[in-house]
Backbone as CSV, one residue per row, in Angstrom:
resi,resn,N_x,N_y,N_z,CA_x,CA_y,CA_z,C_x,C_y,C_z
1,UNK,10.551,23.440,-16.296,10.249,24.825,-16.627,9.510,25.461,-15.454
2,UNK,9.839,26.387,-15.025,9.376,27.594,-13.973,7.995,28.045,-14.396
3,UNK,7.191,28.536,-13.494,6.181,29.514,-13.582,6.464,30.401,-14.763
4,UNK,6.899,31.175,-14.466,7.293,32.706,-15.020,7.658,32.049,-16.382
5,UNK,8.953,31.537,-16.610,9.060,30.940,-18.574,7.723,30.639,-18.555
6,UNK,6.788,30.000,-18.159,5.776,29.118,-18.696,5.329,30.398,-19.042
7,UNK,4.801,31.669,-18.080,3.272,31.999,-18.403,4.340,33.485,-19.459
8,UNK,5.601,33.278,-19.397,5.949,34.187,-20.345,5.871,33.561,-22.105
9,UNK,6.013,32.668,-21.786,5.466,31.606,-23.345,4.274,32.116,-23.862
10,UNK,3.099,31.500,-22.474,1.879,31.580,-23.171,1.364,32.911,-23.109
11,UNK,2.344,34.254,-22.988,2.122,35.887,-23.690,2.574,35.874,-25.009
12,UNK,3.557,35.138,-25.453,3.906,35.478,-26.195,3.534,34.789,-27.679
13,UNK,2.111,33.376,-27.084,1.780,32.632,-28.027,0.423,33.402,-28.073
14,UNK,-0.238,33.537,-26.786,-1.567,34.380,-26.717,-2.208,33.007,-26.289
15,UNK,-3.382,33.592,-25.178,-4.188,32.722,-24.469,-5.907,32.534,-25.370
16,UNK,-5.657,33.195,-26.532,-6.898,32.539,-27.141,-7.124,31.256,-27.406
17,UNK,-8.580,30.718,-27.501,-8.775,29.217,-27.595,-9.562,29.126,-28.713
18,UNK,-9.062,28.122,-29.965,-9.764,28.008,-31.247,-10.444,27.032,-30.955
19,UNK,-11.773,27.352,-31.909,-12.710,26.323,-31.212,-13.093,25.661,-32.726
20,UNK,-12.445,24.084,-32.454,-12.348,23.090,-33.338,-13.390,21.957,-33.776
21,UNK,-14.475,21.802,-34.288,-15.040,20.397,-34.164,-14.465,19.475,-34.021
22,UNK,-14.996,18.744,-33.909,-15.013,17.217,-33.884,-14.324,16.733,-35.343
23,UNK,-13.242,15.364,-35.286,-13.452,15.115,-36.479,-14.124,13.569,-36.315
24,UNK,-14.211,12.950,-37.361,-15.124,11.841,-37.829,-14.272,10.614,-36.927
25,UNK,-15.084,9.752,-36.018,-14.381,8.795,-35.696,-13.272,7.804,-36.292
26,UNK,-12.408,6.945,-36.359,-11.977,6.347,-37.131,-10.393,6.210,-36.574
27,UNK,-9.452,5.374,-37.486,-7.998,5.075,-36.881,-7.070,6.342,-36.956
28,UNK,-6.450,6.190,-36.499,-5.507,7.162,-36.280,-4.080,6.939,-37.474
29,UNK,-3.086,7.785,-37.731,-1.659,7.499,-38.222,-0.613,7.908,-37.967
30,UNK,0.633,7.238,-38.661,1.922,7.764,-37.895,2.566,7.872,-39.320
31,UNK,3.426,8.915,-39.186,4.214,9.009,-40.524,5.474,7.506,-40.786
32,UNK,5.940,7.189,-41.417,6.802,6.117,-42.122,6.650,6.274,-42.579
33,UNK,8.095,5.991,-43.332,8.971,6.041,-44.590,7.963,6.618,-46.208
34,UNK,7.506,8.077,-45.294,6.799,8.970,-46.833,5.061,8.638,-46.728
35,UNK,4.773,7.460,-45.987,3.031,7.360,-46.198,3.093,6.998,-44.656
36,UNK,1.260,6.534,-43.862,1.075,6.631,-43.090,0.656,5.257,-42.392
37,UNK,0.827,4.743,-41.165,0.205,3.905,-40.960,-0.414,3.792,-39.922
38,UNK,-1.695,2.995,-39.985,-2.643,3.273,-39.215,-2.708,2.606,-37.994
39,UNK,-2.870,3.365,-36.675,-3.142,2.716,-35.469,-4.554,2.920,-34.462
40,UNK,-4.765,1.782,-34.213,-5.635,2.439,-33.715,-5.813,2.714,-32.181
41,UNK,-6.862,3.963,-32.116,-7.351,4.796,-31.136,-7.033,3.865,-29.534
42,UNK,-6.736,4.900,-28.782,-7.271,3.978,-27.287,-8.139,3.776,-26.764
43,UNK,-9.699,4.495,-27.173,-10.745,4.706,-26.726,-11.664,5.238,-27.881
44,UNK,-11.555,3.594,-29.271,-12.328,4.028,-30.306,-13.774,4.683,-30.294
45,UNK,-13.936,5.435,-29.209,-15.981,5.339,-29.223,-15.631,6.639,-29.676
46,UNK,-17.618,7.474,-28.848,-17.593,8.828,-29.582,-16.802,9.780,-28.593
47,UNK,-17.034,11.139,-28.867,-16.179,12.177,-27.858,-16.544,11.970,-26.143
48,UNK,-15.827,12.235,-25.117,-16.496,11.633,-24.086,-17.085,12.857,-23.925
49,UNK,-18.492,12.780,-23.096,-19.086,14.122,-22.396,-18.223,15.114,-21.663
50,UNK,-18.878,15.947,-21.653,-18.066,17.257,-20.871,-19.135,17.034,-19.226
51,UNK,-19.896,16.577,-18.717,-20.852,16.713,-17.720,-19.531,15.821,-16.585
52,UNK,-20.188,15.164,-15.949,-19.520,14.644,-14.792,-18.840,13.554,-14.901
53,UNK,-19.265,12.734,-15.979,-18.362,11.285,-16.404,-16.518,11.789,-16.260
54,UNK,-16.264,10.699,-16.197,-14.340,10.485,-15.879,-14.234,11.055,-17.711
55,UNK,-13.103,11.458,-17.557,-12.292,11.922,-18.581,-11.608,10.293,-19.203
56,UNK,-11.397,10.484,-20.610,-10.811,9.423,-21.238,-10.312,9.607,-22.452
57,UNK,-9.139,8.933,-22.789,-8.660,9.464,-23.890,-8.614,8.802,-25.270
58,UNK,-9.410,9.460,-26.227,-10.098,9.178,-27.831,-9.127,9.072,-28.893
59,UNK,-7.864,9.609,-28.579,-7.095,9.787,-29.731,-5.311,9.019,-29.387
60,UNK,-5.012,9.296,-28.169,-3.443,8.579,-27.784,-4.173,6.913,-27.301
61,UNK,-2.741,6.172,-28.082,-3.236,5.050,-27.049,-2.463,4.766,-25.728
62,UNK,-2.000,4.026,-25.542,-1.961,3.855,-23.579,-0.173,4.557,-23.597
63,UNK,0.365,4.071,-24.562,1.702,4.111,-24.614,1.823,5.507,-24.461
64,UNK,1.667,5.991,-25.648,1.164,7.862,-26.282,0.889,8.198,-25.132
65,UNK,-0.442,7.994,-24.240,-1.139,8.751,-22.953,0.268,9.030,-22.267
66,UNK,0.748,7.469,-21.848,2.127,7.701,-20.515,2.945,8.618,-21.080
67,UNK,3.289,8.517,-22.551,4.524,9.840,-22.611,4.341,10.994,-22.834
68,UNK,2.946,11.549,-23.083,2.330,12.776,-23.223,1.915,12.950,-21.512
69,UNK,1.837,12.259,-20.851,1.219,12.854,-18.810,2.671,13.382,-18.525
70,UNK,3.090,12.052,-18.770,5.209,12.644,-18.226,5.850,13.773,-18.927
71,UNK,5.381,14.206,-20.151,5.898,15.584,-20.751,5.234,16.437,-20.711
72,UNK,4.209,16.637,-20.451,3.378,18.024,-19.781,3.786,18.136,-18.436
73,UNK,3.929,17.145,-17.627,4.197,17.186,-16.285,5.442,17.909,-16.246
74,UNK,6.638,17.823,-17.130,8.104,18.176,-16.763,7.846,19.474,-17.455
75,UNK,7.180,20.064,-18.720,6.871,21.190,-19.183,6.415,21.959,-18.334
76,UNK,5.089,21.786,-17.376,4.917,22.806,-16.544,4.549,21.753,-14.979
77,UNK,5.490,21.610,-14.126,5.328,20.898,-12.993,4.336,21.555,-12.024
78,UNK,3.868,20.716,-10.767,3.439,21.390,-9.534,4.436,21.630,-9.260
79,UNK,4.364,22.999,-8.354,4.717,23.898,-7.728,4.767,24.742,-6.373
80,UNK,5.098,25.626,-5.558,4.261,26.065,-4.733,3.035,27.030,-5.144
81,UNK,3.313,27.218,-6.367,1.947,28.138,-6.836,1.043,27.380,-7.538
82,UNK,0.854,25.960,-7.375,-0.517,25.560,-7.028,-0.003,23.827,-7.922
83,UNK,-1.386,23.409,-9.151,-1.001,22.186,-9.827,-0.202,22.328,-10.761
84,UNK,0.241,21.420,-11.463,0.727,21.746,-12.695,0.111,21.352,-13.957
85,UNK,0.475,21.034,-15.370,-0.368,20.605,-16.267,-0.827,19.616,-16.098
86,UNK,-0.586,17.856,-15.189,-1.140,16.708,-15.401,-2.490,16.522,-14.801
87,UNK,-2.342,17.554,-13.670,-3.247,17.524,-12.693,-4.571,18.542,-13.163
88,UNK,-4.098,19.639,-14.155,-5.012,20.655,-14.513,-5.472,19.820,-16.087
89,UNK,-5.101,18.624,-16.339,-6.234,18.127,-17.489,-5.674,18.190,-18.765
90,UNK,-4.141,18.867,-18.946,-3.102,19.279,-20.317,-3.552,18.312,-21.045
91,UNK,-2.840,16.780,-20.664,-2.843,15.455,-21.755,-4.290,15.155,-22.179
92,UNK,-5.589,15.166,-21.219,-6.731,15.379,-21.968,-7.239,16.616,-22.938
93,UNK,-6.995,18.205,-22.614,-7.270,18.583,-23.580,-6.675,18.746,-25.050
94,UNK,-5.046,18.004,-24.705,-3.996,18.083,-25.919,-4.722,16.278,-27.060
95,UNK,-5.719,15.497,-26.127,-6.049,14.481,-26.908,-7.406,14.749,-27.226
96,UNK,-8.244,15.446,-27.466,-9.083,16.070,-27.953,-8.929,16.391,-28.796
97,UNK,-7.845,17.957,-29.188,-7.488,18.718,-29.835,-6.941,17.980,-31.098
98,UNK,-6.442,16.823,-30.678,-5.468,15.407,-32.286,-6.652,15.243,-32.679
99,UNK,-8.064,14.350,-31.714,-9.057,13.879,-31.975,-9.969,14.662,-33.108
100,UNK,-9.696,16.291,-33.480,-10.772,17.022,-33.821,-9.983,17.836,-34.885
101,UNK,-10.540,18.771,-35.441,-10.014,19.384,-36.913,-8.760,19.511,-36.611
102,UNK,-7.926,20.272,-35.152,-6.690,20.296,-34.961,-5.846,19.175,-35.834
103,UNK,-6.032,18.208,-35.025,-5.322,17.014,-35.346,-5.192,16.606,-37.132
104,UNK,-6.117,16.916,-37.423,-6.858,16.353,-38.897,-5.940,17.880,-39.613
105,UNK,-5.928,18.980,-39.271,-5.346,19.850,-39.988,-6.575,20.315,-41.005
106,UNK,-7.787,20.210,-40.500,-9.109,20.175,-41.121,-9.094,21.846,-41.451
107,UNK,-8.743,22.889,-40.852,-8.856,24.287,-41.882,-7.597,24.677,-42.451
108,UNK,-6.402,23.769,-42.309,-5.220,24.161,-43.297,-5.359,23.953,-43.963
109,UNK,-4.787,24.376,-45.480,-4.430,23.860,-46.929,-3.081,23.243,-46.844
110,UNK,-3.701,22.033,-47.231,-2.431,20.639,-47.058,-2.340,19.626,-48.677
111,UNK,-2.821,20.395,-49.226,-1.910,20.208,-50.908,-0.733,20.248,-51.631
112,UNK,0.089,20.987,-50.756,1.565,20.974,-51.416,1.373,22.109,-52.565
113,UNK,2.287,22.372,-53.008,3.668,22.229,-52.971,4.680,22.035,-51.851
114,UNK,5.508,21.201,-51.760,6.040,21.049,-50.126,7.673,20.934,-50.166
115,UNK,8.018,22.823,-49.572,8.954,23.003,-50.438,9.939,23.395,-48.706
116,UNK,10.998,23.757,-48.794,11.226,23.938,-47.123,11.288,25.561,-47.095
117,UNK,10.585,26.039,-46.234,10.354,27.336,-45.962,10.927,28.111,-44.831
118,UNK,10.795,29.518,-44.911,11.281,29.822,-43.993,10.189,29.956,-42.460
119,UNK,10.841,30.500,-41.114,10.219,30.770,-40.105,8.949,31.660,-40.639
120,UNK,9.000,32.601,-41.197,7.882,33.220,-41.080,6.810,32.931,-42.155
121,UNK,6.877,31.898,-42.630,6.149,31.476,-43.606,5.304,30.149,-43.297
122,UNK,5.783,29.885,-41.890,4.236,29.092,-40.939,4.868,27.752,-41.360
123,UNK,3.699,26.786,-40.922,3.728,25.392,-40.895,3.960,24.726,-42.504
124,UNK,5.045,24.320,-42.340,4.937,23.624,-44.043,5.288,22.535,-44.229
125,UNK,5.289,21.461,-43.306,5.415,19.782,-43.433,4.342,19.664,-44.090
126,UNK,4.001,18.376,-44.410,2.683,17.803,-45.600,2.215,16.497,-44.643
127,UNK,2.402,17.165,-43.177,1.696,15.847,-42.108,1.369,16.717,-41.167
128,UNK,0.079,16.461,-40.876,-1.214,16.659,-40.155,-0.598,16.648,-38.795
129,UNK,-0.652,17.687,-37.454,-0.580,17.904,-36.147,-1.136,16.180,-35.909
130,UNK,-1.473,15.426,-35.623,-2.161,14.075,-35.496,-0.979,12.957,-35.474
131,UNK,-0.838,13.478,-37.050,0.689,12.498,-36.975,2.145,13.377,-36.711
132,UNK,2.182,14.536,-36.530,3.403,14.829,-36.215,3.109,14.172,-34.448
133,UNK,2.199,14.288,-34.148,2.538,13.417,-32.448,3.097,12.371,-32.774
134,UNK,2.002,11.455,-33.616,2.500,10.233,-33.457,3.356,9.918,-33.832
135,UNK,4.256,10.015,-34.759,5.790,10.095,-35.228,6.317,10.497,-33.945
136,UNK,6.462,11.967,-33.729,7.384,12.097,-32.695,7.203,11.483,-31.607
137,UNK,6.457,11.111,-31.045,6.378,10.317,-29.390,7.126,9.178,-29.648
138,UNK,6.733,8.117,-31.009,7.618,7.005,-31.888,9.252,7.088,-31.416
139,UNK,9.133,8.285,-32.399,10.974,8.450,-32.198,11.823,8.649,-30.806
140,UNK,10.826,9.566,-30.155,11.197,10.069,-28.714,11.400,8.532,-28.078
141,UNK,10.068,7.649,-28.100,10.630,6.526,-27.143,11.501,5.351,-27.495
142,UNK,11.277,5.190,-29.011,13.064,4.701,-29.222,14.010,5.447,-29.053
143,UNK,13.801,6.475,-29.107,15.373,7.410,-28.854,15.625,7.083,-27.302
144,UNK,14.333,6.852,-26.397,14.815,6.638,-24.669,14.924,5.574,-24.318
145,UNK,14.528,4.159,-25.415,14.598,2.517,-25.274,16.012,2.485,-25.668
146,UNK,16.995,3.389,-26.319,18.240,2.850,-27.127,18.992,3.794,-25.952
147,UNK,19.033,4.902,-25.413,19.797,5.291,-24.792,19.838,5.343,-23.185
148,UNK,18.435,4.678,-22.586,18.498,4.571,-21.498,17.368,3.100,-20.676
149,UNK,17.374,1.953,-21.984,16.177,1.524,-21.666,15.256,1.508,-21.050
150,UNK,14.321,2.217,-21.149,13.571,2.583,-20.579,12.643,3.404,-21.349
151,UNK,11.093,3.498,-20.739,10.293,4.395,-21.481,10.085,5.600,-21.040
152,UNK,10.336,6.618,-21.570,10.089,7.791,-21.611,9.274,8.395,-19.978
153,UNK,8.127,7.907,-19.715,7.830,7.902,-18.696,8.511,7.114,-17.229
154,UNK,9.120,6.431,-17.562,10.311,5.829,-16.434,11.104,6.266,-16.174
155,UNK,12.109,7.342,-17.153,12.694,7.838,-16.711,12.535,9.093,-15.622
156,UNK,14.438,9.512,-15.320,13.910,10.979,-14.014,13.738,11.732,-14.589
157,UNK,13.289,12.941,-13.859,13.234,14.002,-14.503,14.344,14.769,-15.204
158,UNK,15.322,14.753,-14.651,16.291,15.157,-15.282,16.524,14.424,-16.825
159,UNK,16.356,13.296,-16.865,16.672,12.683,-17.895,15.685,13.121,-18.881
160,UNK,14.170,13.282,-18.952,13.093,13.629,-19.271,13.414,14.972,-20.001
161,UNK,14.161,15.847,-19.138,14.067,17.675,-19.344,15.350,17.100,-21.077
162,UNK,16.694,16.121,-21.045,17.371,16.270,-21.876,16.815,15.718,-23.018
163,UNK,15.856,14.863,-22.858,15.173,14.616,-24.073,14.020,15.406,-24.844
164,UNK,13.240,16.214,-24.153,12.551,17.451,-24.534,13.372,18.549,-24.819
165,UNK,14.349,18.530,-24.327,15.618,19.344,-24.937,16.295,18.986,-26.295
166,UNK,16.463,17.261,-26.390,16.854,16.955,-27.797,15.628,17.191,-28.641
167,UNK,14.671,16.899,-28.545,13.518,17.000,-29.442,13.453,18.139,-29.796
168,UNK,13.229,19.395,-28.967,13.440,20.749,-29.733,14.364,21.322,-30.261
169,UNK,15.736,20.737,-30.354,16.916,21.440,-30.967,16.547,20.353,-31.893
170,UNK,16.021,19.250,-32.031,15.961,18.512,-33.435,16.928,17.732,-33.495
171,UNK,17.438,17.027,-31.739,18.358,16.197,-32.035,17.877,14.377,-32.028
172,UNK,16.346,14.391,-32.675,15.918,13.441,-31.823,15.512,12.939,-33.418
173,UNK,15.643,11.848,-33.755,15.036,11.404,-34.922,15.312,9.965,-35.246
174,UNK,14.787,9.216,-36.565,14.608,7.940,-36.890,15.149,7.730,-38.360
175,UNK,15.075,6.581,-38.975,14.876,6.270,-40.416,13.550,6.866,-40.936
176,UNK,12.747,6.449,-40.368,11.301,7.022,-40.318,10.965,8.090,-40.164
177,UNK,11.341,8.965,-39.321,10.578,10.239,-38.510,11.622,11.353,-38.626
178,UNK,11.933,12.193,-39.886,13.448,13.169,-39.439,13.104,14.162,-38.863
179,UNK,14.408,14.924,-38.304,14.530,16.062,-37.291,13.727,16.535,-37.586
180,UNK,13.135,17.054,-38.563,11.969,18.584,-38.739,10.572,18.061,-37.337
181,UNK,10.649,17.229,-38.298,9.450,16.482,-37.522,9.073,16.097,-36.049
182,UNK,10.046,15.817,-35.282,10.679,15.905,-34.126,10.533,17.717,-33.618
183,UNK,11.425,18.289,-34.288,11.039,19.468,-33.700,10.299,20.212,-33.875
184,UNK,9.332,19.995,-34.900,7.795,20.392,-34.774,6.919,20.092,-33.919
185,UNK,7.097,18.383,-33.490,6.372,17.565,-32.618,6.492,18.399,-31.040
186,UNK,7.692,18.936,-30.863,8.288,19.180,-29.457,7.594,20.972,-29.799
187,UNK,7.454,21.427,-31.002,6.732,22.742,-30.787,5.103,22.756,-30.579
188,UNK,4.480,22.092,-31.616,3.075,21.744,-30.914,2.477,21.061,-29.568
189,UNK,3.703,20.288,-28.837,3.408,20.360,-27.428,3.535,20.841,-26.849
190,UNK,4.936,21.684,-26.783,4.651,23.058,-25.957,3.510,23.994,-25.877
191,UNK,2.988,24.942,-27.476,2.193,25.339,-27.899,0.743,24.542,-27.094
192,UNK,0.446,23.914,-27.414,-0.732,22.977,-26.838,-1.056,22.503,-25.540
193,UNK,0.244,22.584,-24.620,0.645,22.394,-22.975,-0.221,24.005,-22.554
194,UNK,0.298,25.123,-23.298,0.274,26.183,-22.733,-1.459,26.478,-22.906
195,UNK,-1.980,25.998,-23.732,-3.065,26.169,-24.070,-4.179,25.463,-23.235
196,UNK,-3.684,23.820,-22.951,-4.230,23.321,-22.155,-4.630,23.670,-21.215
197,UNK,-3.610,24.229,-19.864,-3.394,24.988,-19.133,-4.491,26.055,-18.785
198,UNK,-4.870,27.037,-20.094,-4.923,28.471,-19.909,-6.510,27.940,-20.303
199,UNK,-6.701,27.283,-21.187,-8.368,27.278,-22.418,-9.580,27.146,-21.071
200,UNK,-10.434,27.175,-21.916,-11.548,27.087,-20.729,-11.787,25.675,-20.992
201,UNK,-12.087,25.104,-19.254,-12.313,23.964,-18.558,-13.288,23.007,-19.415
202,UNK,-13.886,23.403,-20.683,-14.928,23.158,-21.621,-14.570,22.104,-22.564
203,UNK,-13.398,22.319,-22.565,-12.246,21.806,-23.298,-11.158,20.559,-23.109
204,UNK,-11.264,20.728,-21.607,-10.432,19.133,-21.154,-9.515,19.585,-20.697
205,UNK,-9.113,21.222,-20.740,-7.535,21.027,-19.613,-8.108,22.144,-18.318
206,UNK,-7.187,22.880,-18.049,-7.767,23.907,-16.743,-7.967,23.475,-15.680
207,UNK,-8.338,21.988,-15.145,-9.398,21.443,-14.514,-9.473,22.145,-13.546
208,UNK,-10.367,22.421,-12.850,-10.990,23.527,-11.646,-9.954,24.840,-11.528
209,UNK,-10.157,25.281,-13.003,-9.742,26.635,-13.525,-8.364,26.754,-12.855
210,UNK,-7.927,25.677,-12.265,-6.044,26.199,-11.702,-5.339,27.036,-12.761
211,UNK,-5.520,27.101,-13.717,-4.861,27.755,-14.772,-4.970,29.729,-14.469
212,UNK,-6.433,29.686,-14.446,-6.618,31.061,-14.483,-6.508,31.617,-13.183
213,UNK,-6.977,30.680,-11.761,-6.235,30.945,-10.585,-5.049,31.147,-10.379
214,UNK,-4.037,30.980,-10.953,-2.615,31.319,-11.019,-2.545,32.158,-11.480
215,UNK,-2.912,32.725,-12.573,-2.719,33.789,-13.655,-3.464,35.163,-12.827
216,UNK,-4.696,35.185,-11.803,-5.753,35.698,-11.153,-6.401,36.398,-12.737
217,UNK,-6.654,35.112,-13.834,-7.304,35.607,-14.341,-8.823,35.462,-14.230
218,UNK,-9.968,36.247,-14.616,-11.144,35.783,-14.025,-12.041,34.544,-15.225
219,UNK,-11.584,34.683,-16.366,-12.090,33.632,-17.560,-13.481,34.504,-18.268
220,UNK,-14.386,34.071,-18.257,-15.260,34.507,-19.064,-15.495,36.084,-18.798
221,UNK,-15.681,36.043,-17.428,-16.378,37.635,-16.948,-15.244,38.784,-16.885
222,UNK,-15.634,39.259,-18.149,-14.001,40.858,-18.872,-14.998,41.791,-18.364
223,UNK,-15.703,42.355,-18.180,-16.593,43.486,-18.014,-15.842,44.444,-17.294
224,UNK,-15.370,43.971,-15.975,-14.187,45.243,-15.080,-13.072,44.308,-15.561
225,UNK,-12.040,43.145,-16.190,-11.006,42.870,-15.608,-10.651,44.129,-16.554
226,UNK,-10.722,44.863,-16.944,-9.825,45.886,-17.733,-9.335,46.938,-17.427
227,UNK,-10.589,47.486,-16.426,-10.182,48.464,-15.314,-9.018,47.680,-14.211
228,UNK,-9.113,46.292,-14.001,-8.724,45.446,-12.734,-7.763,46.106,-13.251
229,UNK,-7.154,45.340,-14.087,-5.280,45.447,-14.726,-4.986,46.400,-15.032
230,UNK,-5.994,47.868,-15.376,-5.349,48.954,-15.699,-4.881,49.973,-14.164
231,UNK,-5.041,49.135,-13.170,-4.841,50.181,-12.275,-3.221,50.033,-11.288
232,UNK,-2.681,50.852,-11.050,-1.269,51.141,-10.513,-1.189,49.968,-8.851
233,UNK,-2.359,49.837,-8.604,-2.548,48.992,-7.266,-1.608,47.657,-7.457
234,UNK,-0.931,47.428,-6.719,-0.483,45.984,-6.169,-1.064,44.792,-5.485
235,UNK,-2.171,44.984,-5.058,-3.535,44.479,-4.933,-4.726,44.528,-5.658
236,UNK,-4.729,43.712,-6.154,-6.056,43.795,-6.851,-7.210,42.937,-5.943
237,UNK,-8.404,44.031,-6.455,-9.873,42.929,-5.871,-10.139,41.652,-6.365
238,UNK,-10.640,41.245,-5.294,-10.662,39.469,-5.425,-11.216,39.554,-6.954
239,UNK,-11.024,38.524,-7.584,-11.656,37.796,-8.820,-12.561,36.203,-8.787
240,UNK,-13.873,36.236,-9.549,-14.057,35.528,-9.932,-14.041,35.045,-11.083
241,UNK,-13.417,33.630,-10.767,-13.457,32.788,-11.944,-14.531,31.864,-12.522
242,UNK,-15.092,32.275,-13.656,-16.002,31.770,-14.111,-16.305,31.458,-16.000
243,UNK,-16.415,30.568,-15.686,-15.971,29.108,-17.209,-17.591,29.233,-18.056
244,UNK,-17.153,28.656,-19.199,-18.734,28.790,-20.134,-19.713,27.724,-19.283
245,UNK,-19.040,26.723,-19.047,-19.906,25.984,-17.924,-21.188,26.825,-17.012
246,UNK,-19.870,27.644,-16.260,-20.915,28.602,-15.294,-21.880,29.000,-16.300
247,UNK,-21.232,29.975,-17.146,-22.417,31.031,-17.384,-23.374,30.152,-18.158
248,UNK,-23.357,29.036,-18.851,-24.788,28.545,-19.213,-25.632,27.681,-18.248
249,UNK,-24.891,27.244,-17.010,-25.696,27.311,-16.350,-26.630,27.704,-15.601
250,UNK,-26.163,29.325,-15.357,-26.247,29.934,-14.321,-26.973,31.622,-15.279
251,UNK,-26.674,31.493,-16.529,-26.952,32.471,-17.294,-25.694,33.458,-16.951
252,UNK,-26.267,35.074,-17.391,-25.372,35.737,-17.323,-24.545,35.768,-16.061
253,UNK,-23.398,35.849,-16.197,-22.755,35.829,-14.825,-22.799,37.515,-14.213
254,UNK,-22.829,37.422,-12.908,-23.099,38.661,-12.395,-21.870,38.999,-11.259
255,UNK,-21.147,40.018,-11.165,-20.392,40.325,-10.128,-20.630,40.412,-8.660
256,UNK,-19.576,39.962,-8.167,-20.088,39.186,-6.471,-20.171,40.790,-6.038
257,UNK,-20.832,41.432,-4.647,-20.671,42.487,-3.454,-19.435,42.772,-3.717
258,UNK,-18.457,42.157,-3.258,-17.051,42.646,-3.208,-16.134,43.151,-4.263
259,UNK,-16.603,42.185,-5.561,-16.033,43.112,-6.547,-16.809,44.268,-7.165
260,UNK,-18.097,44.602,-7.181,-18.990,45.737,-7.406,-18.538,46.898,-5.989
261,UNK,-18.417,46.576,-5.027,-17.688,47.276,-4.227,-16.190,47.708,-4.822
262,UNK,-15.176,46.994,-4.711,-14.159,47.314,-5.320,-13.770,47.890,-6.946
263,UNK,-14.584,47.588,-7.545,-14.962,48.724,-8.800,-15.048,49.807,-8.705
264,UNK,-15.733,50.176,-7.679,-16.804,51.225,-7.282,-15.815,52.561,-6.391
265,UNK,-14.940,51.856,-5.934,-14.042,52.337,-4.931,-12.564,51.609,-4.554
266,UNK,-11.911,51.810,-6.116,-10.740,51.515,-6.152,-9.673,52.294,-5.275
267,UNK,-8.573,51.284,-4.517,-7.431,51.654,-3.741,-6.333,51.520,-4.409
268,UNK,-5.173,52.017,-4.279,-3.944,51.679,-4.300,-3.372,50.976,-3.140
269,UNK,-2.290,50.780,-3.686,-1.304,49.691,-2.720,-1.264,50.932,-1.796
270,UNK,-0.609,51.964,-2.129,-0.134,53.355,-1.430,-1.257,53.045,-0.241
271,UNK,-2.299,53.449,-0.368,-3.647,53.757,0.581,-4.106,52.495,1.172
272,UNK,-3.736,51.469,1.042,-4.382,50.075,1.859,-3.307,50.212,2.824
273,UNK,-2.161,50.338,2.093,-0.787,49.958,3.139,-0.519,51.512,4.480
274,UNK,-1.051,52.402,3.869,-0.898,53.827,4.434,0.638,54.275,4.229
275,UNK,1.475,53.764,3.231,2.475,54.258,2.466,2.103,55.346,1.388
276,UNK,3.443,55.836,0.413,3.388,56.504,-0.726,3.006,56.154,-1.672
């Protein structure tokens, strides 16, 4: 997937970031045949810190990790316009997100009736974002042990793009795990890639804000970007990017000389270039 599909996705999903607790330590599950079974974690401890410690992952285990790095990676690759998701932190903040109410489905109502619905009537499986991974990654890598032995992450890319391709048309499934499920699995990673990507660095993906550097979005500090984007210029004034990190460290964040200058005394493209 290209730049442009990507960041036309994440307009059309919206770059807000829900902010999820924690859920309660403990094993993880995978859907089979109607109930769940339990596996456990790759990194049973507590949440890892957000400070300087290495990143590690609480909720996939090693298998899960390799085929979730290799499918964010082919979802949004490096590029010449900068990293792509593996490198900006996707598979850590997408194993957080299982790890915590996301995953748990902790503010849905997940009582049933569980009837098949239509598109605009939202999520209606009776299995938790948590285990629709783990099911689908299941199926995905028998579906790539039976048709190309090999795991999911071994394969090329090309081969990679037709199986994220079967998974979202829902051609990918088990005795265990059917199509819905599969192509739900292949919609909450997309959904969750894009998010990774975009969320603040607080969170486990972004890593050194590449996300919003691409986008020249500035992250926390909106005060001028509104004027920034409302103006006809083809140049815009530099931006800083700055994460909740910054501002509690640093307190309120304050605008550099150059952009209080450029506020102050906005150009057009017309007038920098000495064109129309």
């Amino acid at each position: 997937m290209d730049r442009r599909d990507f960041f036309r996705i994440a307009g059309g999903l919206g770059t807000t970031v829900l902010f999820f607790k924690a859920a309660s330590p403990g094993s993880a599950q995978v859907v089979q045949s109607g109930s769940v079974q339990q596996v456990t974690p790759y990194a049973p401890n507590d949440l890892r810190g957000l400070g300087s410690g290495p990143q590690a992952y609480t909720f996939f285990t090693g298998v899960e990790a390799r085929f979730i790095e290799a499918a964010v990676e082919r979802l949004l690759p490096r590029d010449a316009s900068g990293p792509g998701a593996l490198e900006a932190g996707v598979s850590y903040y997408i194993d957080q997100q299982l790890y915590g109410t996301f995953g748990e489905a902790g503010r849905w109502y997940m009582q049933g009736p569980w009837a098949v619905g239509t598109p605009m009537q939202g999520y209606q499986l009776p299995f938790t974002p948590a285990e629709v991974y783990r099911a689908g990654i299941s199926a995905a890598e028998i579906h790539t042990q039976a048709r190309y032995k090999k795991a999911f992450a071994d394969l090329s890319g090309t081969q990679q793009d037709t199986v994220l391709r079967d998974l979202e048309a829902g051609r990918i499934s088990d005795p265990n795990v059917p199509a819905e499920v599969t192509q739900q699995f292949f919609a909450f990673l997309l959904q969750n890639t894009v998010e990774g990507f975009l969320a603040d660095p607080a969170y486990g993906g972004n890593r050194n804000k590449t996300g919003w550097q691409q986008l020249g979005f500035p992250g926390v500090y909106l005060e001028m970007y509104g004027d920034l984007i409302s103006k006809t210029s083809k140049t815009l004034p530099k931006v800083m990017f700055l994460s909740l990190a910054d501002t509690q460290q640093t307190g309120e964040p304050q605008a550099d000389q150059t952009r209080n200058q450029a506020a102050a005394t906005p150009q057009s493209a017309a007038a920098q270039t000495g064109g129309r």
